[in-house]
N, C-alpha and C positions, 0 to 999 in steps of 0.2 A: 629826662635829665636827672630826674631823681633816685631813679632807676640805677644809672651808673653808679651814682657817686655812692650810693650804699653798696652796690658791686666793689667798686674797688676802694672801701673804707673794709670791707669783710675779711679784702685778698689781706689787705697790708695788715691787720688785726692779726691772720691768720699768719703771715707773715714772721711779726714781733713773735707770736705764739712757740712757731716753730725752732726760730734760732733762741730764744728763750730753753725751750723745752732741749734741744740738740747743744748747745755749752751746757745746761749742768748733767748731761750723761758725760760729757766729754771728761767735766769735772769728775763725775763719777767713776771715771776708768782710771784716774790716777796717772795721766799720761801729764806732766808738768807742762811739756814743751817737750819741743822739735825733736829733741837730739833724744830722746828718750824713748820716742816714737817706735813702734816694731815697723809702719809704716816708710822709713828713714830708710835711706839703701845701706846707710855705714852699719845698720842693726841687720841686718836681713840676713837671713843664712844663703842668698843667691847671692850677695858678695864675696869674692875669694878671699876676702883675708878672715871670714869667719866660716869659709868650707871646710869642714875635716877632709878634704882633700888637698888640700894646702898641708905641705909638710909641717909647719910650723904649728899646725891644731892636730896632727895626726896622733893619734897613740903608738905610732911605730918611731915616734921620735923618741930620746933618750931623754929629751929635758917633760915628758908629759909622762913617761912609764912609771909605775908602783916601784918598778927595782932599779929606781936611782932614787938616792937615799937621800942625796941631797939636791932634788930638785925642793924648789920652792911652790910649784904651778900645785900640788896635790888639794884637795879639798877634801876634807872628813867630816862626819858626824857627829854628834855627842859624844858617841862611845867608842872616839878612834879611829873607826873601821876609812880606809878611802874611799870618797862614792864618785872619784871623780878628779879633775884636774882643770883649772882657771886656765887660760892665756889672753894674753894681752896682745891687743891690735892697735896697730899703729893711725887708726881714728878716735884713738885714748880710751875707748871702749875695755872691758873686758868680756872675754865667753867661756862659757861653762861646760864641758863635757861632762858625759858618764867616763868611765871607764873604756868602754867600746868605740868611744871616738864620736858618740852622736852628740850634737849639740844640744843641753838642754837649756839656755838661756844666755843673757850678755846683763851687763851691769855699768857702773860707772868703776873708772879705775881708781883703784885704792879699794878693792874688796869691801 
């Protein structure tokens, strides 16, 4: 009988240990909550409204091209150059292309 109870006083020890140990990695990765998650379907690049196949993320669109002058979507560098172009999805998200239409990240809206 004593037997047990030190068995499962070890488990549940080990237990605390583990979700102890697994929140502060969790903390460690910077993920706040939910909606920030890459793990989230609204963040995922297998959602359509953040596929560059979606007209709306394509760089064959006119509002994401370098040669509209007055788009807003552009992203640059320090020094100017474009590396890229924002758009906004309608799960208030935003996502980030290169140039070439591949997605390289999402954020929250308001850049």
């Amino acid at each position: 009988m004593n037997k047990d109870r030190l068995i499962i006083g070890a488990i549940a020890v080990s237990l605390v240990l583990f979700l102890a140990i697994f929140n502060s990695i969790a903390q460690a990765q910077a993920i706040p909550n939910w909606n920030a998650s890459p793990l989230n379907f609204n963040n995922s690049p297998l959602n359509f409204d953040n596929s560059p196949l979606n007209f709306n993320n394509s760089p064959l669109n006119f509002q994401n091209s370098p040669l509209n002058i007055n788009s807003t979507r552009g992203v640059y560098d320090n020094n100017g150059n474009r590396t890229g172009y924002a758009v906004p999805n309608p799960s208030g998200t935003v996502n980030y292309y290169n140039n070439n239409g591949n997605r390289t990240g999402y954020g929250p809206n308001g850049r």
